[in-house]
Structures are given as C-alpha cells and as structure tokens.
DORORO-843962 format. One record per residue (C-alpha): x, z, y; residue in one letter. Coordinates in steps of 0.02 Angstrom, whole numbers, plus 50000, padded with zeros to 5 digits. Last residue first. Layout:
<pts>
PT    xx    zz    yy residu
PT     X     Z     Y      A
...
</pts>
This chain:
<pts>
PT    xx    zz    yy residu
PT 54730 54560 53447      X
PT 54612 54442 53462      X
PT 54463 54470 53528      X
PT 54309 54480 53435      X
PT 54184 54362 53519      X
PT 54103 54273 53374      X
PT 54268 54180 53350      X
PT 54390 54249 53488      X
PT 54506 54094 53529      X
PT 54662 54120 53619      X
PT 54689 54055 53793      X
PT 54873 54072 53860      X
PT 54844 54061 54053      X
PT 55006 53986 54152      X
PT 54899 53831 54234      X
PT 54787 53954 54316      X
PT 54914 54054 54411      X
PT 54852 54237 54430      X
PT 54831 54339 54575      X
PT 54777 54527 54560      X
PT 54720 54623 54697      X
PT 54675 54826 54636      X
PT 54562 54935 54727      X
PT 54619 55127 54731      X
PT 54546 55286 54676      X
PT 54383 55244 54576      X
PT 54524 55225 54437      X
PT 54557 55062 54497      X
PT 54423 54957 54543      X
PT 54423 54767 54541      X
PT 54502 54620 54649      X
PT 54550 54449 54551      X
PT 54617 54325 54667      X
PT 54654 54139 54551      X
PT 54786 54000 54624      X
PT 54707 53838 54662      X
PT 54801 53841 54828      X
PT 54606 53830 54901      X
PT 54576 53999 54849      X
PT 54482 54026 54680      X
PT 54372 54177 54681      X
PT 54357 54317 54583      X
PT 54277 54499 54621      X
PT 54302 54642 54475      X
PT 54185 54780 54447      X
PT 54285 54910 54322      X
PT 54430 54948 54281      X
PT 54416 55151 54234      X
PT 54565 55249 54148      X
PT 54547 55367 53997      X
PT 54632 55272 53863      X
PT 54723 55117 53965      X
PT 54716 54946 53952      X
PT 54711 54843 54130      X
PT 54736 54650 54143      X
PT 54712 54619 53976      X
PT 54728 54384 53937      X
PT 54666 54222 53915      X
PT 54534 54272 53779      X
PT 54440 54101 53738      X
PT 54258 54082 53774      X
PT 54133 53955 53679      X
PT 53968 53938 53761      X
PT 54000 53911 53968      X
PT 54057 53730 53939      X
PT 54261 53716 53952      X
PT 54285 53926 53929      X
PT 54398 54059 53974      X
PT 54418 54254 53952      X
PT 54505 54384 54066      X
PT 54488 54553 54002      X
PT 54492 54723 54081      X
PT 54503 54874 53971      X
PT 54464 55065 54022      X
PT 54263 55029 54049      X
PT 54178 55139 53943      X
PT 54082 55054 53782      X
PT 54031 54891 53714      X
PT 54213 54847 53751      X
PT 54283 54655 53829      X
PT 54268 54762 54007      X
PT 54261 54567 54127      X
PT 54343 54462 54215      X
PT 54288 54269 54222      X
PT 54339 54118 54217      X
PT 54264 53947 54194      X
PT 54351 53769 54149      X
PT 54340 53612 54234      X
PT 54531 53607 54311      X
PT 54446 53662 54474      X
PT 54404 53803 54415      X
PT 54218 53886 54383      X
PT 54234 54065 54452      X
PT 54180 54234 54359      X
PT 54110 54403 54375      X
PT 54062 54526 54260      X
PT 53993 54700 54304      X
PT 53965 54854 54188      X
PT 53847 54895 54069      X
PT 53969 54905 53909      X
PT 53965 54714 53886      X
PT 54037 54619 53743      X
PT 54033 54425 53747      X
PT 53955 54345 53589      X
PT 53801 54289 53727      X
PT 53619 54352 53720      X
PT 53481 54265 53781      X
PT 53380 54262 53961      X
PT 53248 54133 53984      X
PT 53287 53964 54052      X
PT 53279 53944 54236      X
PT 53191 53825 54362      X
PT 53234 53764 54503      X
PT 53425 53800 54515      X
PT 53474 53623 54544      X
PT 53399 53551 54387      X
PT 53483 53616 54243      X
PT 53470 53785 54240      X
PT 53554 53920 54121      X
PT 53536 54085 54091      X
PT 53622 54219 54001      X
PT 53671 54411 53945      X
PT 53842 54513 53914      X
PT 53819 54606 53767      X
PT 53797 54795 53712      X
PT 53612 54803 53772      X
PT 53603 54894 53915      X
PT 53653 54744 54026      X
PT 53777 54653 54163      X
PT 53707 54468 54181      X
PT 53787 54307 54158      X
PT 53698 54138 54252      X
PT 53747 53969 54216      X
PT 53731 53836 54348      X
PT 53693 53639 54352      X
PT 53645 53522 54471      X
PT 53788 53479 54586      X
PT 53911 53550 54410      X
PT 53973 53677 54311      X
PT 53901 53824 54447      X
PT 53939 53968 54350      X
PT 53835 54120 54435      X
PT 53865 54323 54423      X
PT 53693 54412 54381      X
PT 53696 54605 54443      X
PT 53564 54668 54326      X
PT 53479 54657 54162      X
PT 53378 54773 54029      X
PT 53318 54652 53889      X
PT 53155 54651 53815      X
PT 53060 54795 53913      X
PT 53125 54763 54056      X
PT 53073 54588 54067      X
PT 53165 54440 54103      X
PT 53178 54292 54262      X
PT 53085 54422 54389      X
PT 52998 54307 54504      X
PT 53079 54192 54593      X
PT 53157 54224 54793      X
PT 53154 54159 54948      X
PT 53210 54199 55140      X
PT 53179 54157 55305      X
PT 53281 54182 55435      X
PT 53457 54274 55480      X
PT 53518 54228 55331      X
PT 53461 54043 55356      X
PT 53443 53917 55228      X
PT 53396 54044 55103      X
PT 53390 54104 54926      X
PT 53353 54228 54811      X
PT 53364 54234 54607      X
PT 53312 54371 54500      X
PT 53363 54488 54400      X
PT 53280 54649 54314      X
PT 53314 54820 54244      X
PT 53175 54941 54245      X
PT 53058 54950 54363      X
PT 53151 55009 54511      X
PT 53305 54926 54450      X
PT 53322 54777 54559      X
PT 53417 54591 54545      X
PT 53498 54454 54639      X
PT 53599 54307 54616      X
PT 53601 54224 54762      X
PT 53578 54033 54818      X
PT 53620 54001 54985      X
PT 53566 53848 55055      X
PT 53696 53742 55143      X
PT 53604 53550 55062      X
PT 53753 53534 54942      X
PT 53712 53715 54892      X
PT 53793 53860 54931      X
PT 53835 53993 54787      X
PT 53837 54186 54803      X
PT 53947 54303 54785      X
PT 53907 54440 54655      X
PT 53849 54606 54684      X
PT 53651 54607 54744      X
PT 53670 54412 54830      X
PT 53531 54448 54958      X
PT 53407 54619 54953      X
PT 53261 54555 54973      X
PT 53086 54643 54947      X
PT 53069 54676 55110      X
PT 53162 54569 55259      X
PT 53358 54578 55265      X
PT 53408 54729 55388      X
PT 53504 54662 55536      X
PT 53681 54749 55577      X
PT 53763 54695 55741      X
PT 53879 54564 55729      X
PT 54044 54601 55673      X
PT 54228 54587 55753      X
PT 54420 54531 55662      X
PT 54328 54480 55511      X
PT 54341 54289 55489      X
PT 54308 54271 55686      X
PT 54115 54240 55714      X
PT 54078 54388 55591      X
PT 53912 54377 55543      X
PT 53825 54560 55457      X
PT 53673 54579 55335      X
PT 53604 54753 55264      X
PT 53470 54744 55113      X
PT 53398 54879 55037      X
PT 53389 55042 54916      X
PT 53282 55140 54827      X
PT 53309 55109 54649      X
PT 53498 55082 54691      X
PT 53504 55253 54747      X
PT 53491 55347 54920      X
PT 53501 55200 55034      X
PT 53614 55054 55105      X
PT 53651 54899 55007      X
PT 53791 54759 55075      X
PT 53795 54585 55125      X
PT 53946 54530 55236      X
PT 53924 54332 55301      X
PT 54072 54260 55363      X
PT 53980 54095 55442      X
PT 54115 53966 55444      X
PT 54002 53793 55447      X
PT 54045 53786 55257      X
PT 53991 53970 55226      X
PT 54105 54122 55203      X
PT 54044 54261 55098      X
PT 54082 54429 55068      X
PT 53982 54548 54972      X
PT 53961 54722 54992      X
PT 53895 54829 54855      X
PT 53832 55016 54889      X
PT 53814 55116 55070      X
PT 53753 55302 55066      X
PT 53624 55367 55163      X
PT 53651 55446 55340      X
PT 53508 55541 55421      X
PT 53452 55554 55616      X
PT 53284 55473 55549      X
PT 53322 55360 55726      X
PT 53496 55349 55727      X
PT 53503 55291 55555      X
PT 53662 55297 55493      X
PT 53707 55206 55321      X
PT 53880 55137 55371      X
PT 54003 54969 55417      X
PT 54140 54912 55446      X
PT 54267 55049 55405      X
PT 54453 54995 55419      X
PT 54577 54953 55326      X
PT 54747 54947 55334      X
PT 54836 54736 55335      X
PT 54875 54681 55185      X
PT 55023 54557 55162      X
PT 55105 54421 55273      X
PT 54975 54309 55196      X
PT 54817 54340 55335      X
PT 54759 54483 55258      X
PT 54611 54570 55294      X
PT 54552 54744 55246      X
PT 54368 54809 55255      X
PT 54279 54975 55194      X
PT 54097 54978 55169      X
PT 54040 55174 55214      X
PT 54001 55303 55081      X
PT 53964 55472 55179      X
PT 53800 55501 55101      X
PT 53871 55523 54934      X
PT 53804 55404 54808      X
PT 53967 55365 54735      X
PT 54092 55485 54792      X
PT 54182 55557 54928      X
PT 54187 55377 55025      X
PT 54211 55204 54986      X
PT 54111 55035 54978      X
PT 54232 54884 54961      X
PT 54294 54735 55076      X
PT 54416 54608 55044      X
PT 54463 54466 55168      X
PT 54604 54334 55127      X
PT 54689 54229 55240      X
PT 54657 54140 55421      X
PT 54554 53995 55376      X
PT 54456 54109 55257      X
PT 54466 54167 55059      X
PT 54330 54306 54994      X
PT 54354 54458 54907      X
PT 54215 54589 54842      X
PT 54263 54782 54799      X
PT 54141 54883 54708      X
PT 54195 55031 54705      X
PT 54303 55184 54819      X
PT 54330 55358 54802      X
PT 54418 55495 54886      X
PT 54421 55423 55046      X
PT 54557 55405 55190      X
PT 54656 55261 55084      X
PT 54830 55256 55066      X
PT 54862 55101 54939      X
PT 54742 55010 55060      X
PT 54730 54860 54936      X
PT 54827 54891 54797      X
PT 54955 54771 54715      X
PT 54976 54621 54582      X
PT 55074 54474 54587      X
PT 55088 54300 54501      X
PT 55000 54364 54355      X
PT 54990 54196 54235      X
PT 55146 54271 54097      X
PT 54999 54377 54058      X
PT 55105 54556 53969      X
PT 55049 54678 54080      X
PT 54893 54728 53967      X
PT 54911 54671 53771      X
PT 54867 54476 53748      X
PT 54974 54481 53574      X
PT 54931 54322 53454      X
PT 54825 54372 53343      X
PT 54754 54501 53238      X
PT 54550 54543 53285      X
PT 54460 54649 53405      X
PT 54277 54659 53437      X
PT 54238 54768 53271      X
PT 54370 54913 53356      X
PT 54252 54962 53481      X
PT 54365 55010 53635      X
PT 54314 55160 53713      X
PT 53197 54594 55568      X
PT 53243 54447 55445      X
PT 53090 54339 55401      X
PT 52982 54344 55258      X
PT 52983 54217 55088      X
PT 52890 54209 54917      X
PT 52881 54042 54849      X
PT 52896 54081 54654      X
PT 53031 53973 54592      X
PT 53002 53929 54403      X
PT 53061 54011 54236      X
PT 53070 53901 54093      X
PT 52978 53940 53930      X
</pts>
C-alpha cells in the first residue's frame, strides 16, 4: 500500500567478509577522483565532534557539526566554519542547549545546513537529553553565516530535516526527511513553505516492529520523483520511492546495500547518476564507501575513502557545488571532521552483484 500525507501542521513559537568480492582494487587512498582532502578545524577546542553537514553559498562553503566532551554531554554545542575558497576559516560555536529559564544546558545533536533559492541559510539542529527526547531548533542567517537569527524552537512534534538536507520543491517547499525513536525506530516526511510557519508532516511511513528506520537521506531523480534510503537495525540500508511529487510513498523494502546502523547520505549528479557515502559493513563503522547508480536499484562501488581496523568514519554530508565537483564531510575518529572533494568524471565504478563489493 502507498503511504499518504497526513495533514498535520502547527506554527513555529568489522568488515563482514560475505560483502566483498575479487576485483579490480578500490582499497582506501587509492580514488584517482579525490581532488583534495583535509580537516575542518584541525585544532578544535572539544574532545569530540559528529555529525557534520555542508552546504555551498554565494560566498563558499559552510560546514557545521555538533561537538563537545562527548556525545550526549551537556556541553555539546553546533560548531560552524566557513570557507570562502582561500581555505577554512576556525570555527566557532553557533549555537547551544541553554535554557535560561530551567537554568540547565542539554546537549545539541544534528545540524543541518541549508540554503534556499531566495538565500535563506537555514541551520536545523536537535537539542535535549537523548534523541528519544529531543526537539527542533531553527536559525536564518541573512549573510551565508557571518551572523544568526535568534533561535526559534520548531512547533511539537517536528523536528525538520532530522540529519539529512533537505530538498526544495519547484513550488520553495521544503521537503525533509525526518524521523523519531521514541517508539521504536520510525521515519517520516515533513514539510513547509515557511520555516518560520507552518509545518507538515505524514504519518510514520514503517513500523517498528517490521523494520527499525531512521535518518532517511532523499534522491530526487527527477520534478516528480524521489527515492528515500534509511539508516536501520537490520543489516541493510532501507527504501522508498514516490512518484508523484512526494505525495504518497511506497512502503519501506530492503536494498543489497549493507548498513551497520549508521548514516548514508547521497546527491543525484548532474551527469544523471546518484552518489552516496556510506559504511559498506553490516558491522562498526571503520570503512567508508562511495557507490553509484543510473536508477537508484543497481549500485556500482566507485571507491574507500577511509579503511582502517579500529577507526570510526562515520555520518558523511554530500552535496554537489555548482563547479560540479563532489564535497564529502564525515567524522573522523570522533576527533576531527574530514572534507573530501572528488571529481565526478574521474570515478571508476565497479559492479557489486548482490552488493558484495569488489575487492
């Protein structure tokens, strides 16, 4: 059965072996497409930082992260950094879970940049004590991230694009790929014509009890037509598809693509095919693949951008910037946040029958 929009609305006040295969080599540091690679804030004043997002302005790049002593901690702030091509610039905390008024700080959790075709730089972002628990933050910067707006909370129940960015429409609604885990593992989708307004959202688009699914990441393959991939429990990275605009949904179904619960994210090229980053493992998160596909079903590996034994690369951000190259940002070790560029054109796709990837 499809899955319909439900008009609800308020206003703002290690590497398993069985996936790998001989091939051609794709080993880590070897992708003649890497243009560069370097850390954002190589000298950071946290401990620990996740969940970086990355988003391309009039006036350069803008990344922004949550950071702090650790996940979870109360002193987890969202961290920014511009840079406006002469290289990044150090960052600086934008934004934090104070409230004056409890006189108690909780934590801060996946920000998400977003700038909209009349130049809105939206920054989403979580605050509370656990994902279960948390909700939505929403700040406008009026100068692609030089100043903020003051903070408004998004209304209840909505917590905006929940890790991915989102899309915009032809008609300038968002659409955002959303989800909660307060009963069990669920997405959704939200939307809006004005952050600052009202807001929409479906119903759950899976149950908890079939498939456990969060933080979907969306293909948009045409006007009308988007694919949806969702982090889950299950081993496998999770889809749905619409056909009409985002109205309706198809239910959730497995993909060949490994996931070890941990975020994808991905970007529809200009050249027609999709990309995304992703941990090609059904567990940890010490690999970081690139794969590619020309409709959404059949993936090619393109390439390891991390590979280590013990290491975490995990969460990555990808956008397209208008020089067609590719900006992959992800998290490094939880110590560091990694920028990656890679030059479409130079990607040696490989197929992975079934999804085992070649080795």
């Amino acid at each position: 059965m499809k899955h319909r929009l439900c008009t609800c609305w308020a206003g703002v006040g290690a590497v398993a072996l069985s996936l790998y295969c001989a091939a051609p080599a794709l080993a880590a540091g070897a992708m003649p497409a890497v243009v560069k690679a370097d850390f954002i804030n190589p000298n950071p004043l946290y401990r620990s930082c996740h969940a970086s997002t990355i988003v391309e302005t009039p006036e350069g790049l803008v990344a922004a992260w949550f950071g702090g002593s650790d996940e979870g901690s109360p002193d987890v702030g969202i961290w920014l950094a511009r840079n406006p091509g002469t290289g990044w610039e150090p960052a600086e905390e934008v934004a934090n879970g104070i409230d004056m008024k409890a006189h108690i700080r909780y934590p801060c959790w996946n920000p998400v940049l977003f700038l909209r075709r009349n130049q809105q730089l939206l920054l989403f972002y979580k605050v509370g004590p656990s994902p279960e628990q948390w909700w939505g933050m929403l700040k406008m910067s009026p100068d692609y991230g030089k100043s903020w707006t003051k903070v408004r909370r998004l209304p209840s129940g909505f917590i905006g694009p929940v890790r991915n960015k989102p899309v915009e429409l032809l008609n300038g609604t968002l659409l955002c790929g959303s989800s909660t885990e307060d009963k069990g593992w669920r997405v959704h989708m939200e939307w809006t014509g004005d952050p600052f307004g009202l807001w929409m959202r479906t119903k759950a688009l899976n149950s908890a009890f079939t498939v456990q699914a969060i933080q979907p990441t969306i293909l948009q393959w045409g006007d009308w037509k988007f694919q949806m991939l969702c982090r889950t429990k299950s081993g496998r990275i999770f889809e749905s598809w619409s056909t009409n605009n985002a109205a309706t949904w198809s239910p959730l179904a497995r993909t060949v693509l490994p996931n070890p619960d941990s975020a994808v994210d991905g970007v529809v090229l200009r050249d027609g095919r999709a990309l995304i980053v992703y941990n090609h493992t059904t567990e940890g998160r010490n690999v970081l693949n690139v794969a590619v596909s020309r409709n959404g079903k059949i993936w090619q590996a393109a390439g390891i951008l991390e590979n280590e034994p013990e290491g975490e690369f995990s969460y990555p951000a990808v956008i397209q910037t208008k020089d067609n190259m590719v900006h992959v940002t992800y998290t490094w070790k939880r110590q560091r946040i990694k920028h990656v560029i890679l030059d479409p054109t130079k990607l040696q796709a490989v197929d992975m029958p079934e999804g085992v990837w070649p080795r």
